[in-house]
N, C-alpha and C positions, 0 to 999 in steps of 0.2 A: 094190775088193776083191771078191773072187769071194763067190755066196753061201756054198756050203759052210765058207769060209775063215769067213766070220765068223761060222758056228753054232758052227763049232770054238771061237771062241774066248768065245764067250755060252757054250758049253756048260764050258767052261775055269774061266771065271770064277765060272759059276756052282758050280763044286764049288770052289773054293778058298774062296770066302764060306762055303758052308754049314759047309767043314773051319774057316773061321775062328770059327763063331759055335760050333760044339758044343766046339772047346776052351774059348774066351774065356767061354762065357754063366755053365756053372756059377759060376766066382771071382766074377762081376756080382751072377748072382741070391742065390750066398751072402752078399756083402757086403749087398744090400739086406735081406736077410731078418734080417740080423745084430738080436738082441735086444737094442733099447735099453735101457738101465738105466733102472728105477723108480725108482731111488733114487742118488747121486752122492755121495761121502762123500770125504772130502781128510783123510786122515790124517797131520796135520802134527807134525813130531817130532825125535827126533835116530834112533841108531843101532836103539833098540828098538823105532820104526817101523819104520827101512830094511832093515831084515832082515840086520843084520851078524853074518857068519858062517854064515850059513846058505844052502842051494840054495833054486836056482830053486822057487818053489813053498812054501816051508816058510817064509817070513816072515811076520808077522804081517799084513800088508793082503792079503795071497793068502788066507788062512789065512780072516782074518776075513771077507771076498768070500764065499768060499766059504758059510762057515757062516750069514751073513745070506742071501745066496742060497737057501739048502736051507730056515732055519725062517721066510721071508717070504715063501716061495714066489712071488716074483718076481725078476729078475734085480736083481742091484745092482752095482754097481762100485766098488771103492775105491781112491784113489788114494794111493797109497806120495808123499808130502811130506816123507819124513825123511830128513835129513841127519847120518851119521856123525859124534859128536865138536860136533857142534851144542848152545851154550848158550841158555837163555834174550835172551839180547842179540840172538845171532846169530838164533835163529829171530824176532825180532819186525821184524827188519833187510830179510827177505823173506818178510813175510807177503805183501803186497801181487803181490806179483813170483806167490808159490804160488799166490792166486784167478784171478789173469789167466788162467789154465790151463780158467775154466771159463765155462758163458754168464752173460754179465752179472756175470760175478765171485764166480756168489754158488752153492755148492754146497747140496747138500741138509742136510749136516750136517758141521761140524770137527771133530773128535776132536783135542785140544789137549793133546798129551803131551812135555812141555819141561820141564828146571829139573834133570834128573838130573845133567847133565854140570857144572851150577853149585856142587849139594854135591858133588862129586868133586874140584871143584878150589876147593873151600874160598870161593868168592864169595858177597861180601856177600851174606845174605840178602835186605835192604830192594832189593837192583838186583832180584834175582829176582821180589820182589812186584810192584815199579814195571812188571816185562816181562811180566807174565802178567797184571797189571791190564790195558795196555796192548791187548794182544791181545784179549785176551775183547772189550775195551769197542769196537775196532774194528770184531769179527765183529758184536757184538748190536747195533751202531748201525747198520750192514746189512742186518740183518735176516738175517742168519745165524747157525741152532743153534748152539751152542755142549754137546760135552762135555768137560766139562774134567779131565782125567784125572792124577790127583795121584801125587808120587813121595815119599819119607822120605830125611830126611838121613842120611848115612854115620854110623856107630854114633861113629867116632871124632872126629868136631870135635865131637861132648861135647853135654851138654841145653841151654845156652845157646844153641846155636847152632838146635838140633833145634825150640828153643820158639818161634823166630821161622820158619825154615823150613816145619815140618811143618804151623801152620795155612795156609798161601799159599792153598792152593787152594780148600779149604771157605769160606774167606774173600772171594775171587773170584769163586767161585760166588752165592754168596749176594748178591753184591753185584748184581749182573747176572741175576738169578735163568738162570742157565747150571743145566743137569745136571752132578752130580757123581761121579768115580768113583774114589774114593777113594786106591785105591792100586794103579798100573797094575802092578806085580808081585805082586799079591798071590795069595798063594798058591804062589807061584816064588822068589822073593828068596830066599838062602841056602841053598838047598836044592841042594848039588852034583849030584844026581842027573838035577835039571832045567834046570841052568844048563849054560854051554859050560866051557871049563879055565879061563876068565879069572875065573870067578863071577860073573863080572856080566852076561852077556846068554844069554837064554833057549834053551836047545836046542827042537828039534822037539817032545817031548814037553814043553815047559815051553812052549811059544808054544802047543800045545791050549789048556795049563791056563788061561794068559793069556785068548784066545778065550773059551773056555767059560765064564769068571766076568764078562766085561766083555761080553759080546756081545749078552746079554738086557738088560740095560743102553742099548748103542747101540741096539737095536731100538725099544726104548720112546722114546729121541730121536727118532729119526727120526716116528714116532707122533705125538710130543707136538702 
């Protein structure tokens, strides 16, 4: 091949390299610079983790990301685990299957919010205890935090039912010395202003209120 021909074509190649490396390097150098999470959080749950009914951006493990992010002043991450319509049975059924998702299984902190969707459909309390026993005693035998974020039975299956329901969690906690929080709508529940048409799961302005009472809470988990 003639000289000239083959400067032509070192000269060729060498501008389509350089045209390949100034498109491709930014998305490289951004993915490598990407800011690892300090902190790894698996918020496991039914629909009032998974953000039903709400946009992108406005559920509560976005929500809460956010706001642990701004007063940790380090990045965190939290991972949306909730499944719509999800009972106690069903989330302790894939707990195992949600850790697989992180290294060694074992995140930095659970936020354990289940048991809503069992007073709603009237199941036995003692299943609900025995499922949220179950769980907690899983994560702390792992060696992972546990907070265990507590819900109230529906006003209508009456105080009998409320008397065995309503201690589950304090109960759990205690048992496991897990963090407790009491009542993950609190401050929202009943309050149509805050809730969506259903009454029962949190509008944008009701998932702050949520965040902002439970958040100083998770932080101190994460702490502990």
């Amino acid at each position: 091949m003639p000289v000239n021909r083959q400067r032509r074509h070192f000269l060729l190649f060498s501008a389509l390299f350089t045209l390949f490396c100034t498109v491709f390097a930014p998305a490289q150098i951004f993915a490598a610079d990407k800011a690892v999470p300090a902190y790894r959080i698996l918020a496991f749950g039914d629909s009032l983790t998974a953000g039903y009914g709400l946009n992108v951006g406005e559920g509560f493990t976005e929500v809460l990301q956010a706001w642990l992010t701004t007063h940790m002043g380090k990045p965190v991450e939290v991972v949306n685990g909730g499944v719509s319509g999800d009972t106690s049975t069903g989330g302790r059924s894939r707990l195992d299957w949600a850790l697989g998702g992180f290294k060694d299984g074992k995140p930095d902190l659970v936020i354990l919010e289940l048991g809503a969707n069992d007073g709603l459909r009237g199941v036995d309390p003692h299943i609900t205890a025995g499922n949220i026993d179950a769980m907690v005693k899983t994560l702390t035998d792992r060696g992972i935090k546990v907070l265990v974020a507590g819900m109230k039975s529906p006003p209508n299956l009456g105080q009998d039912y409320a008397d065995v329901f309503d201690p589950i969690y304090e109960t759990v906690a205690k048992k496991y010395g897990a963090m407790l929080y009491p009542f993950f709508l609190d401050g929202v529940a009943a309050n149509p202003a805050l809730n969506q048409a259903d009454g029962l799961h949190p509008n944008p302005k009701g998932v702050k209120i949520v965040v902002g009472r439970i958040g100083p809470v998770v932080q101190a988990a994460l702490l502990r």
